[in-house]
C-alpha positions in Angstrom: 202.0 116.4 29.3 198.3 116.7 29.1 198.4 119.9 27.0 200.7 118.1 24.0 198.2 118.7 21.1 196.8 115.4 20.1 197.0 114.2 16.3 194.0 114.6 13.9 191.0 111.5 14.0 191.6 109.7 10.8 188.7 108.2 9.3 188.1 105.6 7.4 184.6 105.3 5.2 183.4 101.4 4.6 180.1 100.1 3.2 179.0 96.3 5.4 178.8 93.4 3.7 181.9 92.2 1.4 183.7 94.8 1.3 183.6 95.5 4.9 184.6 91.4 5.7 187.2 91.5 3.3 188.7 94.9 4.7 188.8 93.9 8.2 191.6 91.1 8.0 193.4 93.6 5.6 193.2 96.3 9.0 194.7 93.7 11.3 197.0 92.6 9.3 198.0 96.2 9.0 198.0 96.6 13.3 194.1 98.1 13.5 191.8 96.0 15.2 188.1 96.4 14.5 185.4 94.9 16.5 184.6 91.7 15.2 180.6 92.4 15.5 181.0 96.1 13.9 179.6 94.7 10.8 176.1 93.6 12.2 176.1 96.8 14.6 173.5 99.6 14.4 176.2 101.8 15.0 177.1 104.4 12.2 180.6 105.9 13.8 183.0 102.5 15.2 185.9 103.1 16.9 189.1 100.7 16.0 192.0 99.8 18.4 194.0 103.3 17.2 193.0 106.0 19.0 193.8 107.9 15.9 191.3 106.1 13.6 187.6 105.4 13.2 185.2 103.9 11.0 182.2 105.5 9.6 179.8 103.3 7.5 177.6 104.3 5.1 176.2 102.6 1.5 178.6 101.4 -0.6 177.7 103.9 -3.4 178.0 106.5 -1.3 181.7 106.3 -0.4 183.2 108.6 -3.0 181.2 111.6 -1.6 182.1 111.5 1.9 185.9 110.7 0.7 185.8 113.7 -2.1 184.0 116.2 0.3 186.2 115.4 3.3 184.0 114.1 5.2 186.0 110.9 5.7 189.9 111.4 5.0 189.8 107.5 2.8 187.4 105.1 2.3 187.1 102.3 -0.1 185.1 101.3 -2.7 184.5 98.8 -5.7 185.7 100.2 -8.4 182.4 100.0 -10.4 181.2 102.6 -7.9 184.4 104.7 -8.5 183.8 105.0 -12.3 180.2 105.9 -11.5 181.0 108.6 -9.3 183.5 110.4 -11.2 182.0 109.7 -14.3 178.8 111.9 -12.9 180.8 114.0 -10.8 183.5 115.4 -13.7 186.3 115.3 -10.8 188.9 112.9 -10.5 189.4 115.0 -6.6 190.6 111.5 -5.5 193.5 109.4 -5.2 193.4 106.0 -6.4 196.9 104.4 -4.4 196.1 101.0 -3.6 193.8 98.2 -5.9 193.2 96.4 -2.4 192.0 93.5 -5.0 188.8 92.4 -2.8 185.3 91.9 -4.3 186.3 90.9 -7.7 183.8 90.3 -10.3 183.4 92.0 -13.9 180.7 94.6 -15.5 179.2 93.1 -18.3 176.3 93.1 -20.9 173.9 90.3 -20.9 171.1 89.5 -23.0 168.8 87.0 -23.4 169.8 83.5 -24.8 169.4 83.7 -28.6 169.8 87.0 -28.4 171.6 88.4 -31.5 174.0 90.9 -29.8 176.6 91.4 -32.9 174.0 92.1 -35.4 172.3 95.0 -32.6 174.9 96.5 -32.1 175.9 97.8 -35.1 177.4 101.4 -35.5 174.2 103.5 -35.8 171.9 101.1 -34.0 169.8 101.5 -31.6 169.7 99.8 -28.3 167.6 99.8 -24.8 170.0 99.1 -21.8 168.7 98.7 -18.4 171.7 99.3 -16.0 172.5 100.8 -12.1 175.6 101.7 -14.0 174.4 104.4 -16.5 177.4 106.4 -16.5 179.5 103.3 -17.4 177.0 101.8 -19.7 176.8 105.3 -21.9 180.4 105.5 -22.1 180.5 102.0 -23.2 178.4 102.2 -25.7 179.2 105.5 -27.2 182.4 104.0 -27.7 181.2 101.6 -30.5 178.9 104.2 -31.9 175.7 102.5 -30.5 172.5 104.8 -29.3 171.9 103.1 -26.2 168.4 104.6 -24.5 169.4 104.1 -20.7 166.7 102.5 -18.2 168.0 103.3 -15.0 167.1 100.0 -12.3 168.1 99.6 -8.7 167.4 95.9 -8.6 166.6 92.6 -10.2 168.0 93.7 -13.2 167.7 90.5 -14.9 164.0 90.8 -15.3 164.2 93.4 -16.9 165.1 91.7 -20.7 162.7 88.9 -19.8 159.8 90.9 -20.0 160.7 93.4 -22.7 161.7 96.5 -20.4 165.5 96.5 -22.4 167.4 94.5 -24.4 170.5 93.8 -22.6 171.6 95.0 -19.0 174.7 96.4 -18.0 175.4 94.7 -14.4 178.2 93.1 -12.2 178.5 89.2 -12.8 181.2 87.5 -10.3 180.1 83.4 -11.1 177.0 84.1 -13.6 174.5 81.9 -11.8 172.0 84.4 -11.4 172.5 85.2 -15.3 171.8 81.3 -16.4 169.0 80.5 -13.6 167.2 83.4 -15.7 168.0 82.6 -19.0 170.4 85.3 -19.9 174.3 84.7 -21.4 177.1 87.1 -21.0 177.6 88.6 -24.4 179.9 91.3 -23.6 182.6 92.2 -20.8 183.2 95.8 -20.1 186.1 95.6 -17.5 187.1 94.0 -14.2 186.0 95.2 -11.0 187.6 95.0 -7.6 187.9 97.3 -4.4 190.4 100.3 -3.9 191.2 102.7 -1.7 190.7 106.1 -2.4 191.7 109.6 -0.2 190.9 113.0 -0.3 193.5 114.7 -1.8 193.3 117.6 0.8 194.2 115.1 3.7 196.8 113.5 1.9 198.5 116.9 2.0 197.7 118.4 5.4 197.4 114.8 7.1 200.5 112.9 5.6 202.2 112.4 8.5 199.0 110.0 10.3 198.0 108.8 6.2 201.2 107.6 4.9 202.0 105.6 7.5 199.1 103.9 7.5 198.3 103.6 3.6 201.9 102.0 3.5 201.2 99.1 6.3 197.7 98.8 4.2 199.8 98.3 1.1 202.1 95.7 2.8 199.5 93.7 4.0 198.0 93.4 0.7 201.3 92.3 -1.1 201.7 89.9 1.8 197.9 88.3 1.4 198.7 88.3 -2.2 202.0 86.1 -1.9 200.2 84.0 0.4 198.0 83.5 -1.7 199.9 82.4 -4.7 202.3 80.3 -2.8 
């Protein structure tokens, strides 16, 4: 019958790049097909293989405000970005339900080699920290009783101890290459980092019936890549 109400568009907000590549497979697995040129297409709104679902991409820092405003019912996002968010925002208006353990890597201080870390960051010191992360990196270091004077940096952070802009940066390292190729050491590790996804808590409540579905085929597949993986 043409006039049976049809059930709510879910959608789904993804940054490209890693996350995206790594989200895909995780979407088959879990009986959504995406196209496999989504990722390189100019396209902001993709639809998937459910009629019920679509994509919407937009930059990776940006996923926690379309998820918490409702503009896209889930979405994932590293969890570097997550802290970030909520840290600035005050509101934890977000479920957390699945670590979907993609795009690992940790946040860390580095400094330069030779660098005395210990001895600067003694309770009471004083410390210049240039960071994307300020949010994290103030929290961090208020912890240990450190005034840290935050340089906010969108880029090339490691420059910016080299030429005497901070004395340490606050940034994600996954093998610590770029870190040795410019002279810097890891002297500190804040946390691990990986992707999860997050919901609006208003969907999960009016949209449960389409969501939980859905977020528990997500979850299996995970597991299942997971036991793959180790076995």
């Amino acid at each position: 019958d043409s006039s049976d109400p049809q059930p709510p568009m879910l959608t789904l907000a993804l940054s490209k790049g890693r996350i995206f590549a790594d989200t895909v497979p995780l979407l088959a697995a879990a009986g959504i097909e995406v196209a496999a040129d989504a990722d390189s297409s100019r396209k902001l709104i993709i639809p998937t293989g459910d009629p019920g679902l679509r994509l919407i991409i937009v930059r990776a820092t940006d996923v926690p405000t379309y998820v918490q405003y409702g503009a896209a019912d889930f979405g994932v996002a590293g969890s570097d970005v997550l802290d970030e968010h909520l840290a600035q925002a005050g509101d934890h208006a977000l479920y957390q339900p699945i670590d979907l353990g993609i795009g690992r890597c940790r946040m860390s201080v580095a400094a330069r080699v030779g660098f005395d870390y210990e001895q600067a960051i003694r309770r009471g010191s004083r410390l210049r920290i240039a960071t994307k992360f300020t949010a994290i990196a103030r929290e961090h270091f208020a912890r240990k009783g450190v005034h840290a004077e935050l340089v906010k940096l969108y880029g090339s952070m490691e420059l910016a101890p080299l030429v005497g802009l901070a004395d340490a940066i606050v940034d994600l390292v996954s093998t610590g290459s770029t870190l040795r190729a410019n002279q810097l050491v890891e002297v500190e590790q804040i946390g691990e980092v990986s992707s999860r996804l997050i919901v609006n808590q208003a969907s999960m409540k009016t949209r449960a019936e389409a969501l939980e579905p859905l977020l528990r085929r997500l979850a299996a597949a995970v597991a299942q890549r997971d036991r793959e993986a180790k076995s």
